[in-house]
C-alpha positions as CSV (number, residue, x, y, z in Angstrom):
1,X,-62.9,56.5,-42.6
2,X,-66.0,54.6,-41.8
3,X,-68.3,56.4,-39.6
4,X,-70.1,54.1,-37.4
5,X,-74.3,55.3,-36.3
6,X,-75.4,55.4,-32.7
7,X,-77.7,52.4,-33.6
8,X,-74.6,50.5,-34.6
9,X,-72.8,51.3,-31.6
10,X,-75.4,50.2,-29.5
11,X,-75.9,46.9,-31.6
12,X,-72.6,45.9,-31.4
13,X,-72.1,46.9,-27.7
14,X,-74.9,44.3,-27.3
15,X,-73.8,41.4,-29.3
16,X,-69.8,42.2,-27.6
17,X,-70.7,42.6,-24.2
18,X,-71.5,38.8,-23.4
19,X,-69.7,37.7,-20.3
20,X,-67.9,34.8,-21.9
21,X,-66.3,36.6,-24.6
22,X,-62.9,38.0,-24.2
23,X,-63.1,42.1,-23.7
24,X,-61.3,42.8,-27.5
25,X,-64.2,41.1,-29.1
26,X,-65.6,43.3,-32.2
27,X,-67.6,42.6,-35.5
28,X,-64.6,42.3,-38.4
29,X,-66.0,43.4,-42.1
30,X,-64.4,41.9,-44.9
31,X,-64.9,42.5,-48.7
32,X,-66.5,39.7,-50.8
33,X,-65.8,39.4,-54.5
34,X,-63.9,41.2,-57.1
35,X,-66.8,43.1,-58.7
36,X,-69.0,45.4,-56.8
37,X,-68.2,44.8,-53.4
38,X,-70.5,43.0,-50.9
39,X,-68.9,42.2,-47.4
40,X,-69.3,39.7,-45.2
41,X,-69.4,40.5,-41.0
42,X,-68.2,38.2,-37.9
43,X,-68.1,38.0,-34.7
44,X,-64.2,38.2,-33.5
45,X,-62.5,38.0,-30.5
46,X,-59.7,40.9,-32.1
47,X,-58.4,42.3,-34.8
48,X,-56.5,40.4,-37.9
49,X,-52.9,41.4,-38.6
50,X,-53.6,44.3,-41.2
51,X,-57.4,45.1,-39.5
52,X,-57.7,48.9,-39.1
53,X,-59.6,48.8,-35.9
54,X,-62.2,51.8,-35.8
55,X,-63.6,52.0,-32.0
56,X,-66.7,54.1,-30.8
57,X,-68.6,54.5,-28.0
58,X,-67.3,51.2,-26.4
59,X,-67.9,49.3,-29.6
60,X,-65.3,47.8,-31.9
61,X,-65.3,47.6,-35.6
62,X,-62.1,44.9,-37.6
63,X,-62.1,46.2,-40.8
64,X,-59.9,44.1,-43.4
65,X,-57.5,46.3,-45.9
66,X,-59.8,45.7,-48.8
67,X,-62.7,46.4,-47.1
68,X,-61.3,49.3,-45.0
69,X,-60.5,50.8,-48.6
70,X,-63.6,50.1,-50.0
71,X,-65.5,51.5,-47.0
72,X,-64.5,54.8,-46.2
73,X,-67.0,57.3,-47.3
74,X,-69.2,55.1,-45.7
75,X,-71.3,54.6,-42.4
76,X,-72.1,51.4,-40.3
77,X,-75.5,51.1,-39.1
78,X,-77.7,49.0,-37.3
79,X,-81.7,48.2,-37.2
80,X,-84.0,45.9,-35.3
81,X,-86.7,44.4,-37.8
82,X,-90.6,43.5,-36.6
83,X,-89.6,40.4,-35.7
84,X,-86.6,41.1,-34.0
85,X,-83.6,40.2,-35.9
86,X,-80.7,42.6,-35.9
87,X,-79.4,43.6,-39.8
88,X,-76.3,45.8,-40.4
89,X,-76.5,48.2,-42.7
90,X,-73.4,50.2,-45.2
91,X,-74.5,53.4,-47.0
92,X,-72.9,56.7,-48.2
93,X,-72.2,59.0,-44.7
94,X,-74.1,61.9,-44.8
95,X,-73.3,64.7,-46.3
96,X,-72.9,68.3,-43.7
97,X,-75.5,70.9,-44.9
Protein backbone atom coordinates (compact mmCIF):
# COMPACT_ATOMS: atom_id res chain seq x y z
CA UNK A 1 0.00 0.00 0.00
CA UNK A 2 1.24 3.42 -0.45
CA UNK A 3 3.06 4.76 2.45
CA UNK A 4 2.46 8.30 2.86
CA UNK A 5 5.96 10.71 4.57
CA UNK A 6 5.49 12.95 7.56
CA UNK A 7 6.20 15.90 5.04
CA UNK A 8 3.23 14.66 2.99
CA UNK A 9 1.03 14.46 5.86
CA UNK A 10 1.70 17.73 6.95
CA UNK A 11 1.38 19.12 3.21
CA UNK A 12 -1.74 17.90 2.63
CA UNK A 13 -3.14 18.65 6.19
CA UNK A 14 -2.28 22.22 5.00
CA UNK A 15 -3.77 22.43 1.66
CA UNK A 16 -7.28 20.28 3.33
CA UNK A 17 -7.68 22.17 6.30
CA UNK A 18 -9.14 25.36 4.65
CA UNK A 19 -12.30 26.46 6.35
CA UNK A 20 -14.50 26.50 3.32
CA UNK A 21 -13.81 23.06 2.21
CA UNK A 22 -16.06 20.31 3.30
CA UNK A 23 -14.06 18.05 6.22
CA UNK A 24 -13.67 14.66 3.57
CA UNK A 25 -11.52 16.84 1.33
CA UNK A 26 -8.20 14.83 0.26
CA UNK A 27 -5.66 14.94 -2.69
CA UNK A 28 -6.99 11.92 -5.30
CA UNK A 29 -3.95 10.39 -7.51
CA UNK A 30 -4.81 9.07 -10.65
CA UNK A 31 -2.68 7.23 -13.29
CA UNK A 32 -1.93 9.03 -16.64
CA UNK A 33 -1.16 7.07 -19.77
CA UNK A 34 -0.76 3.47 -20.82
CA UNK A 35 3.04 3.32 -20.79
CA UNK A 36 5.12 4.12 -17.89
CA UNK A 37 2.85 5.60 -15.51
CA UNK A 38 2.83 9.31 -14.54
CA UNK A 39 -0.13 10.46 -12.33
CA UNK A 40 -1.89 13.39 -12.11
CA UNK A 41 -3.03 14.84 -8.32
CA UNK A 42 -6.34 17.01 -7.25
CA UNK A 43 -7.74 18.59 -4.88
CA UNK A 44 -11.25 16.61 -3.91
CA UNK A 45 -13.86 17.09 -1.71
CA UNK A 46 -14.03 12.78 -1.32
CA UNK A 47 -13.35 9.85 -2.64
CA UNK A 48 -14.53 8.40 -6.32
CA UNK A 49 -16.61 5.27 -6.34
CA UNK A 50 -13.65 2.64 -6.57
CA UNK A 51 -10.94 5.22 -4.65
CA UNK A 52 -9.10 3.17 -2.01
CA UNK A 53 -8.86 5.95 0.53
CA UNK A 54 -5.46 5.67 2.51
CA UNK A 55 -5.79 8.18 5.64
CA UNK A 56 -2.74 9.26 7.98
CA UNK A 57 -2.21 11.48 10.55
CA UNK A 58 -5.37 13.53 9.73
CA UNK A 59 -4.56 13.64 6.05
CA UNK A 60 -6.43 11.91 3.26
CA UNK A 61 -5.12 10.34 0.20
CA UNK A 62 -8.11 9.11 -3.16
CA UNK A 63 -6.26 6.82 -4.90
CA UNK A 64 -7.96 5.61 -8.31
CA UNK A 65 -7.83 1.59 -8.99
CA UNK A 66 -5.12 2.08 -11.59
CA UNK A 67 -3.17 4.12 -9.71
CA UNK A 68 -3.68 2.42 -6.33
CA UNK A 69 -2.23 -0.75 -8.29
CA UNK A 70 0.39 1.01 -9.73
CA UNK A 71 1.40 2.62 -6.46
CA UNK A 72 1.86 0.28 -3.86
CA UNK A 73 5.49 -0.22 -3.14
CA UNK A 74 5.50 3.27 -3.17
CA UNK A 75 5.67 6.40 -0.82
CA UNK A 76 3.87 9.92 -1.01
CA UNK A 77 6.02 12.79 -0.15
CA UNK A 78 6.08 16.25 0.05
CA UNK A 79 8.81 19.26 -0.28
CA UNK A 80 8.76 23.09 -0.12
CA UNK A 81 11.22 24.49 -2.90
CA UNK A 82 13.33 28.05 -2.39
CA UNK A 83 10.69 29.78 -3.64
CA UNK A 84 8.03 28.31 -1.93
CA UNK A 85 6.02 26.16 -4.05
CA UNK A 86 4.81 22.80 -2.64
CA UNK A 87 5.77 19.60 -5.18
CA UNK A 88 4.59 15.98 -4.35
CA UNK A 89 6.84 13.47 -4.75
CA UNK A 90 6.31 9.15 -5.63
CA UNK A 91 9.44 6.95 -5.04
CA UNK A 92 10.15 3.33 -3.99
CA UNK A 93 9.33 3.05 0.14
CA UNK A 94 12.23 2.38 1.83
CA UNK A 95 13.51 -0.63 2.40
CA UNK A 96 13.94 -1.98 6.60
CA UNK A 97 17.61 -2.57 7.36
Amino acid sequence: MLTITDSAVSAIRSLTSQPDLPVDTGIRIMKQGAGAPSFQLALTEGPAAGDQVIEEGGARVFLEPAAAGALEDKALDAQVNEQGDLAFRISDQARPA
